[in-house]
TIVO-2410 file (N, C-alpha, C; in nm, 3 decimals):
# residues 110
REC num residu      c1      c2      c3 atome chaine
REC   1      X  -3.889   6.567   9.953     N      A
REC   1      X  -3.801   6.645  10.037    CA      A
REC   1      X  -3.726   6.554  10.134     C      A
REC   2      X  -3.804   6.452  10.193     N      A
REC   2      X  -3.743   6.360  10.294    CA      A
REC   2      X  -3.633   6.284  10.216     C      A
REC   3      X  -3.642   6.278  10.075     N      A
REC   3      X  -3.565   6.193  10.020    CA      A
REC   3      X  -3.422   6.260   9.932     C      A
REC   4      X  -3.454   6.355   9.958     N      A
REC   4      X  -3.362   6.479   9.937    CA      A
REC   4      X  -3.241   6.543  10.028     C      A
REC   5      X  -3.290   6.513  10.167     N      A
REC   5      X  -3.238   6.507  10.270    CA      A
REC   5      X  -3.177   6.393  10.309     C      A
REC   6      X  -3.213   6.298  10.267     N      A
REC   6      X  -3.169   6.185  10.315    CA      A
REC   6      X  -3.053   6.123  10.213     C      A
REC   7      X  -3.076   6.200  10.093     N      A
REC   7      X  -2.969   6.151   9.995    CA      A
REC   7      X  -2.832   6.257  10.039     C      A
REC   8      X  -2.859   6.348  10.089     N      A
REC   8      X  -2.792   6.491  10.101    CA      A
REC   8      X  -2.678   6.424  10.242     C      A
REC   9      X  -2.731   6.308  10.280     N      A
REC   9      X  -2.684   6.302  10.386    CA      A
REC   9      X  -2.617   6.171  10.415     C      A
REC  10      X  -2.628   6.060  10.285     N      A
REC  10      X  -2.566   5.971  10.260    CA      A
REC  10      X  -2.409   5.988  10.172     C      A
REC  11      X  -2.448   6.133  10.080     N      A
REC  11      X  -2.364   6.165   9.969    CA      A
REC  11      X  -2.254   6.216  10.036     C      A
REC  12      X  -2.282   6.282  10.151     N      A
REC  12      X  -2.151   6.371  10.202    CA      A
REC  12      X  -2.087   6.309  10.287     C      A
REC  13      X  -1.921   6.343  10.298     N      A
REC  13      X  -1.845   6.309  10.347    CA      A
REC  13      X  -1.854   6.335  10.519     C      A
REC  14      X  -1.925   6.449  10.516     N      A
REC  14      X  -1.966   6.508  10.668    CA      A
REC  14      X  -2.087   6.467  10.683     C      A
REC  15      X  -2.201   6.402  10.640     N      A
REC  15      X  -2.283   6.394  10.642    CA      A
REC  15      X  -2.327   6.335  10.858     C      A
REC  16      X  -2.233   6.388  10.894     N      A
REC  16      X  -2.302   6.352  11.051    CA      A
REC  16      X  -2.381   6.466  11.087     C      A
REC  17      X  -2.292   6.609  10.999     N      A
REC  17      X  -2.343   6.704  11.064    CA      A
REC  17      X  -2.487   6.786  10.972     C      A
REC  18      X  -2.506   6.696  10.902     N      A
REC  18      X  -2.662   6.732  10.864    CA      A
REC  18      X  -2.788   6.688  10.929     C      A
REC  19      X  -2.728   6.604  11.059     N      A
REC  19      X  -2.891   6.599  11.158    CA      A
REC  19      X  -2.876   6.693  11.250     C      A
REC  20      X  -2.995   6.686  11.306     N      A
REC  20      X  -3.045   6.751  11.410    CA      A
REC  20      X  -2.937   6.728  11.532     C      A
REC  21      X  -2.949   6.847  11.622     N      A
REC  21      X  -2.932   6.956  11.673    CA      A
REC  21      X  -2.817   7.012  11.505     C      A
REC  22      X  -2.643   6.912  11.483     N      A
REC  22      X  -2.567   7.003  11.459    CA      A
REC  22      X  -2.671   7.119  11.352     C      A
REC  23      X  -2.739   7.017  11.277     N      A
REC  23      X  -2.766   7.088  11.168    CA      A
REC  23      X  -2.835   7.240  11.183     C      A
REC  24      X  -2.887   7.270  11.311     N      A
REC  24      X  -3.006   7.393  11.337    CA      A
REC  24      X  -2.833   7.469  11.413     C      A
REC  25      X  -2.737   7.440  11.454     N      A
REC  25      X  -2.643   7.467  11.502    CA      A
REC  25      X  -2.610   7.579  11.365     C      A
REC  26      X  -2.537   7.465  11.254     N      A
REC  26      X  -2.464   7.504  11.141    CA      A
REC  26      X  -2.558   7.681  11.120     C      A
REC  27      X  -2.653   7.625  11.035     N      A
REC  27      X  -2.802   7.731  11.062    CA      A
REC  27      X  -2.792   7.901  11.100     C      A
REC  28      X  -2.774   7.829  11.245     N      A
REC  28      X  -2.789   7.951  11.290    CA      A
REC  28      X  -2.623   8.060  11.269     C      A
REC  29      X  -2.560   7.941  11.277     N      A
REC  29      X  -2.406   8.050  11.258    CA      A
REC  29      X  -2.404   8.096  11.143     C      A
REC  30      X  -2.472   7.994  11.025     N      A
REC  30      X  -2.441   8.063  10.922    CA      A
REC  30      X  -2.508   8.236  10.853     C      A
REC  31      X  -2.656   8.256  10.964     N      A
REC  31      X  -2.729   8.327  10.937    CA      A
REC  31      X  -2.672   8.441  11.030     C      A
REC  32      X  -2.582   8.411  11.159     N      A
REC  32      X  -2.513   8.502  11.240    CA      A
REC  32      X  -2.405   8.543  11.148     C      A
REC  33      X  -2.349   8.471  11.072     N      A
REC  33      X  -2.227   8.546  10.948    CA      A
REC  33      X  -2.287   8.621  10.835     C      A
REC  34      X  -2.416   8.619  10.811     N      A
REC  34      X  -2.453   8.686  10.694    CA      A
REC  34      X  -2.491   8.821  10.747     C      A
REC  35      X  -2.556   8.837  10.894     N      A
REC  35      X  -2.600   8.943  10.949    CA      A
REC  35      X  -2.465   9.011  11.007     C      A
REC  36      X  -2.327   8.969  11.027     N      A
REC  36      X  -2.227   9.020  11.069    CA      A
REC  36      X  -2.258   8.986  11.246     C      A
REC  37      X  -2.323   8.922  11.277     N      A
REC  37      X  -2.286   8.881  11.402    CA      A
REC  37      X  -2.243   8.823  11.484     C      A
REC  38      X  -2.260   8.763  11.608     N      A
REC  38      X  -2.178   8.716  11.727    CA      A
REC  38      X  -2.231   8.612  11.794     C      A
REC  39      X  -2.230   8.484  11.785     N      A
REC  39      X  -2.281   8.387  11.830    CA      A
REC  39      X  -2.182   8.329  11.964     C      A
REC  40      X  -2.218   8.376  12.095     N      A
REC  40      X  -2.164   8.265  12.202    CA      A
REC  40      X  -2.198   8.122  12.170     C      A
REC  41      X  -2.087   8.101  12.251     N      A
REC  41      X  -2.132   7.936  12.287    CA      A
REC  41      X  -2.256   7.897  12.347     C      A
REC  42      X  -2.279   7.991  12.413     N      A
REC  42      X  -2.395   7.933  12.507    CA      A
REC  42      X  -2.530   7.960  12.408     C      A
REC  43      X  -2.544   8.053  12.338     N      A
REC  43      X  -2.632   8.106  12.236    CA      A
REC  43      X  -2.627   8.015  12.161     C      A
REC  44      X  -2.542   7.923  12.095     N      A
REC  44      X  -2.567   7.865  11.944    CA      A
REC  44      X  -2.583   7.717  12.014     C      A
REC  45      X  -2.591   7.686  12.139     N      A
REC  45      X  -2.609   7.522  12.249    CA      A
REC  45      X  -2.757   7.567  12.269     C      A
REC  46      X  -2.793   7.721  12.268     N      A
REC  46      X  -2.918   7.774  12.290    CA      A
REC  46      X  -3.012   7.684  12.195     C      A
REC  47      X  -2.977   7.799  12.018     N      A
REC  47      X  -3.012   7.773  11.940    CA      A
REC  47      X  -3.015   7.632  11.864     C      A
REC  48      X  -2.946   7.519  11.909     N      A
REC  48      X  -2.968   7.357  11.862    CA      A
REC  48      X  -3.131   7.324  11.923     C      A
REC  49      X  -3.179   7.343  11.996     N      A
REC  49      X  -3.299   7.308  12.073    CA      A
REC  49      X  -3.257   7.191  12.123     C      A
REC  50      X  -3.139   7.142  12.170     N      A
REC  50      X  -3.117   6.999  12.240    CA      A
REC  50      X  -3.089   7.030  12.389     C      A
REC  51      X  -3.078   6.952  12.438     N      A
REC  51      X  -2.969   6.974  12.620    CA      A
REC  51      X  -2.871   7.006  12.560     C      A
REC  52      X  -2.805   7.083  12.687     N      A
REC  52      X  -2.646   7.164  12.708    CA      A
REC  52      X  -2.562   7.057  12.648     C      A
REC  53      X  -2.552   6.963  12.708     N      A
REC  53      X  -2.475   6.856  12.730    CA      A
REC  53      X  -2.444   6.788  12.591     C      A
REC  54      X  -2.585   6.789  12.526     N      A
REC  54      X  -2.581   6.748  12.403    CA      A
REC  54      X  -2.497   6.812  12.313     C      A
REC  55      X  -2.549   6.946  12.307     N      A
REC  55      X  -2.536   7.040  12.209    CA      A
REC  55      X  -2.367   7.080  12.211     C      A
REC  56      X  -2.306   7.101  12.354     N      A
REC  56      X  -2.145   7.088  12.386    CA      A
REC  56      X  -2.090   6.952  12.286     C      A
REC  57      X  -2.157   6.867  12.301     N      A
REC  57      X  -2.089   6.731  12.253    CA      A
REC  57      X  -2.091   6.771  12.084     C      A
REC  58      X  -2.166   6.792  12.042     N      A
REC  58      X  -2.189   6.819  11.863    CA      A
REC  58      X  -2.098   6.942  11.840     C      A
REC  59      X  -2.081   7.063  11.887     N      A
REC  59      X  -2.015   7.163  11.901    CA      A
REC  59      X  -1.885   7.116  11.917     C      A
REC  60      X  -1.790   7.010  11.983     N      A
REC  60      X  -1.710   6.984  12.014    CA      A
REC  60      X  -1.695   6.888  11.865     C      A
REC  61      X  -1.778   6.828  11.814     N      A
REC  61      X  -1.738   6.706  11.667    CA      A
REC  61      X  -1.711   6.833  11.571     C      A
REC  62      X  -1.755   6.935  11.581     N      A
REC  62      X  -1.775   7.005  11.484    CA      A
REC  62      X  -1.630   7.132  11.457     C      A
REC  63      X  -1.600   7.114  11.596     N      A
REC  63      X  -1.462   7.242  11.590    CA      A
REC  63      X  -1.331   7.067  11.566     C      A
REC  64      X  -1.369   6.972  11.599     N      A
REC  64      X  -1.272   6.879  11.577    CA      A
REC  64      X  -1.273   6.837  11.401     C      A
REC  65      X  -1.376   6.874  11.349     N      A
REC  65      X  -1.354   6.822  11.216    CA      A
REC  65      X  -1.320   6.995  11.133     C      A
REC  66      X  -1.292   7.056  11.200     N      A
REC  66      X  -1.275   7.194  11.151    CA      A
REC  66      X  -1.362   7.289  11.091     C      A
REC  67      X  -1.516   7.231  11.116     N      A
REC  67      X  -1.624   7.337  11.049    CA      A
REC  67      X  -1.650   7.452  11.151     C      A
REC  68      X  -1.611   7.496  11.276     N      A
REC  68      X  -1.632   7.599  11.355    CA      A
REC  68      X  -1.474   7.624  11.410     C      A
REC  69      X  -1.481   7.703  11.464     N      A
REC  69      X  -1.387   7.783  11.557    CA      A
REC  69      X  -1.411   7.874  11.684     C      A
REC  70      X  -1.375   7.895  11.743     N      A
REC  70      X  -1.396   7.952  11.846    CA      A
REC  70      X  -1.287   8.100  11.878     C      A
REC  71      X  -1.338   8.191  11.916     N      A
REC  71      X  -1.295   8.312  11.899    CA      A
REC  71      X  -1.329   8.423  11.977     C      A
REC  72      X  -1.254   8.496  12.081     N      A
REC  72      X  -1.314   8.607  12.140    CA      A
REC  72      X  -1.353   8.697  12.112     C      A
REC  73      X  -1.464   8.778  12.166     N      A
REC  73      X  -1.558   8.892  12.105    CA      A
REC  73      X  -1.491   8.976  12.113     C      A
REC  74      X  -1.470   9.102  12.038     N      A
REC  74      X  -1.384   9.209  12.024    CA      A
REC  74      X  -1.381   9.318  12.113     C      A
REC  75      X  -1.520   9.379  12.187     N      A
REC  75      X  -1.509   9.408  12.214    CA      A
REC  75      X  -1.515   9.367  12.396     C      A
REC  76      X  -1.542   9.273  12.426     N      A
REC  76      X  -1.570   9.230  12.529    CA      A
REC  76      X  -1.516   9.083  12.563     C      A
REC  77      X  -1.363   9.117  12.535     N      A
REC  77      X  -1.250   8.980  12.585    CA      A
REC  77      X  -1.312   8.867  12.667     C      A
REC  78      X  -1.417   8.882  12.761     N      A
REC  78      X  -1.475   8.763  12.845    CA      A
REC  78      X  -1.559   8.683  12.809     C      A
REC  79      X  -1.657   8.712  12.681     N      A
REC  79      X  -1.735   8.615  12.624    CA      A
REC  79      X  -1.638   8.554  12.474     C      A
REC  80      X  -1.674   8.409  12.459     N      A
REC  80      X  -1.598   8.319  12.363    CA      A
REC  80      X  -1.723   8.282  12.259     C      A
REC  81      X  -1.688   8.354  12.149     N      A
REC  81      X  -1.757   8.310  12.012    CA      A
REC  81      X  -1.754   8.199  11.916     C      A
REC  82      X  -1.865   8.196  11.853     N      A
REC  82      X  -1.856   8.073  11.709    CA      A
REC  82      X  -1.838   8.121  11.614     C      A
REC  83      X  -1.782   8.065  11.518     N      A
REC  83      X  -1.829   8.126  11.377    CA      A
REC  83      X  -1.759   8.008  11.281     C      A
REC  84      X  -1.820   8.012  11.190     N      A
REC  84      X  -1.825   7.877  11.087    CA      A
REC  84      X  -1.713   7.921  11.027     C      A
REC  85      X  -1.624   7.804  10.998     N      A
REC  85      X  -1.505   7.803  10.867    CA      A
REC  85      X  -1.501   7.840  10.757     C      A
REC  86      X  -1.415   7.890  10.665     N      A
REC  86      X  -1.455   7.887  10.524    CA      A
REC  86      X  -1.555   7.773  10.444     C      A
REC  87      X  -1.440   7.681  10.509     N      A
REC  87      X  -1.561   7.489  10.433    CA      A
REC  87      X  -1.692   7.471  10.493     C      A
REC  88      X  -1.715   7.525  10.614     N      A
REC  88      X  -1.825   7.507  10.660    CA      A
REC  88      X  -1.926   7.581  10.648     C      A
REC  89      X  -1.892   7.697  10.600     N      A
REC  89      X  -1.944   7.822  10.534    CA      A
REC  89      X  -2.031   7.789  10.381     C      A
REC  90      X  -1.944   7.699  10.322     N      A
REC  90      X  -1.930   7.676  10.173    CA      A
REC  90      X  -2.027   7.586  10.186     C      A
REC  91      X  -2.027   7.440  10.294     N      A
REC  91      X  -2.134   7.341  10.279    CA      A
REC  91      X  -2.229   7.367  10.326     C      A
REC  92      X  -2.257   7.494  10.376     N      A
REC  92      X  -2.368   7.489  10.442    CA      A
REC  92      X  -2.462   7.602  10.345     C      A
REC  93      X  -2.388   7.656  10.250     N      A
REC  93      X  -2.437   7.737  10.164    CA      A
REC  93      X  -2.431   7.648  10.027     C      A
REC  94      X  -2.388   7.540   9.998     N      A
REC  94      X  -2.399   7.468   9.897    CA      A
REC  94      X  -2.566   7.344   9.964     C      A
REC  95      X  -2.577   7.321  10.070     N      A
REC  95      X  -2.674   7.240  10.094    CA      A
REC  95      X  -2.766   7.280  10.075     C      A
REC  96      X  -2.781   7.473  10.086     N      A
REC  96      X  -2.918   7.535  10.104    CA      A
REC  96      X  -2.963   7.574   9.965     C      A
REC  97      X  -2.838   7.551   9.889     N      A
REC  97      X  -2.908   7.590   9.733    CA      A
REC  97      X  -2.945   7.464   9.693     C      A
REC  98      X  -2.915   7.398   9.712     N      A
REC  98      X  -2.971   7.190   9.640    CA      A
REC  98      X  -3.139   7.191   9.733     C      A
REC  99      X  -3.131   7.253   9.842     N      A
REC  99      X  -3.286   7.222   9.903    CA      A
REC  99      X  -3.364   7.373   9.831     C      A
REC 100      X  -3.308   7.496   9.834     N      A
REC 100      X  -3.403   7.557   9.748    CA      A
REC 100      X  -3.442   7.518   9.635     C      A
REC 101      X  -3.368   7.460   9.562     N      A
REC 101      X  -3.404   7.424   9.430    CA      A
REC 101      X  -3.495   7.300   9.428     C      A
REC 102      X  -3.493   7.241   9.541     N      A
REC 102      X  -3.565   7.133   9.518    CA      A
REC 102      X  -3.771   7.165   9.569     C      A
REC 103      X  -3.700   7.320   9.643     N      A
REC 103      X  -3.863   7.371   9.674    CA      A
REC 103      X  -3.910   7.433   9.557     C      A
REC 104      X  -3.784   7.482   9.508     N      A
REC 104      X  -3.860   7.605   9.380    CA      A
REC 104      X  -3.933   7.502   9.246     C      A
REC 105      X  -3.867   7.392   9.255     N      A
REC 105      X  -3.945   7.251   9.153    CA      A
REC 105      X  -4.061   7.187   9.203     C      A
REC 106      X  -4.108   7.168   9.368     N      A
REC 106      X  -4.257   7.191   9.379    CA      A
REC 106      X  -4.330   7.299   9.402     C      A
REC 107      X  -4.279   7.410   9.366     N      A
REC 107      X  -4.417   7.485   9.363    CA      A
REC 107      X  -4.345   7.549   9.228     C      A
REC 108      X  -4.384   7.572   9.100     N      A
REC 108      X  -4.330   7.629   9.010    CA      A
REC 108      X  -4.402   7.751   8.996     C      A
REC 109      X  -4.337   7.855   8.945     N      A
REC 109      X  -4.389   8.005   8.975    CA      A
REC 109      X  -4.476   8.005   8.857     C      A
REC 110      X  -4.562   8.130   8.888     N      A
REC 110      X  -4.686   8.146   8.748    CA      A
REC 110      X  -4.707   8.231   8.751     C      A
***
């Protein structure tokens, strides 16, 4: 698995944003888009488990290379949302099928 990850992360062109914090970042937005929800800023700097400071800084590489955006909540104009790009959508749902598959090959079903 370590070596799976680590190839996952040499191979890609983005491969900055497969460590830690962005990566628990990516994560969580992507699981806030499947549920149809609303990730603040301050919620998804929450959800990295790093410092503010940190987590602003990765959040900021990440709307600069175009995998997030930022967007006001619909119904409540004063809070500013995340939500992942199409491409960022795509790599982050293409990474999670290369690591399922690589769990579903150690434990094989019976």
């Amino acid at each position: 698995m370590l070596r799976f990850r680590a190839n996952r992360r040499r191979r890609n062109a983005l491969s900055e944003f497969f460590d830690w914090p962005t990566w628990d970042m990516l994560l969580d937005l992507a699981a806030e888009r499947a549920e149809g929800g609303h990730v603040s800023v301050s919620s998804v700097c929450i959800s990295s488990g790093a410092p503010q400071s940190t987590a602003l800084r990765k959040l900021a590489a990440l709307e600069s290379a175009k995998l997030v955006e930022r967007y006001f909540h619909g119904k409540d104009r004063r809070r500013v949302c995340i939500r992942l790009t199409e491409q960022a959508a795509e790599m982050v749902a293409s990474a999670l099928r290369d690591e399922l598959a690589v769990y579903h090959s150690l434990m094989p079903v019976r």
